[in-house]
Residue, then its C-alpha position, 0 to 999 in steps of 0.5 A: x231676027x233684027x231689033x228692029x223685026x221684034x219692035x215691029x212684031x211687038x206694035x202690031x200685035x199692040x195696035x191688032x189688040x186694042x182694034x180687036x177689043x173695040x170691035x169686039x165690045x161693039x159687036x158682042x157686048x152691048x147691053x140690047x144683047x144682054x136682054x133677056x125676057x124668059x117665062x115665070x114658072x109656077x112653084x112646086x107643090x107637094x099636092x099630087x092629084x089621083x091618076x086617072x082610073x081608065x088608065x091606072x086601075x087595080x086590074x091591069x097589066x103590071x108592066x114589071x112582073x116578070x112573064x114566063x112562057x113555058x118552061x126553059x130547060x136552058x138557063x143561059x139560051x145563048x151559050x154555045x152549051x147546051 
């Protein structure tokens, strides 16, 4: 490369930086597009109200207690040991 290619390369990559930097500002930063309206959130209380009892009542089904059908004489059902 000549002295002349690297001053050529060098004051186009300049004026290419100052375009891209207007252009930019004009497009992405101005301040309409820094607006923002947002919903205002009701605090966290620490008062918990009582569930309903049609659905959380002493005599239903407990989701967590293990079932067991029948007796498995098999503890590991997918091995090939049996």
């Amino acid at each position: 490369m000549k002295q002349k290619d690297i001053l050529l390369i060098g004051v186009v990559v300049f004026i290419t930086a100052i375009a891209s930097f207007f252009i930019s500002n004009a497009l992405f930063a101005s301040p309409k597009n820094r607006q923002q309206k947002v919903e205002i959130v009701s605090p966290i209380t620490t008062e918990f109200n009582k569930p309903d009892a049609k659905f959380f009542n002493s005599n239903a089904v407990d989701p967590t207690k293990l079932i067991e059908i029948g007796n498995n004489p098999n503890p590991t059902p997918f091995s090939n040991k049996q």
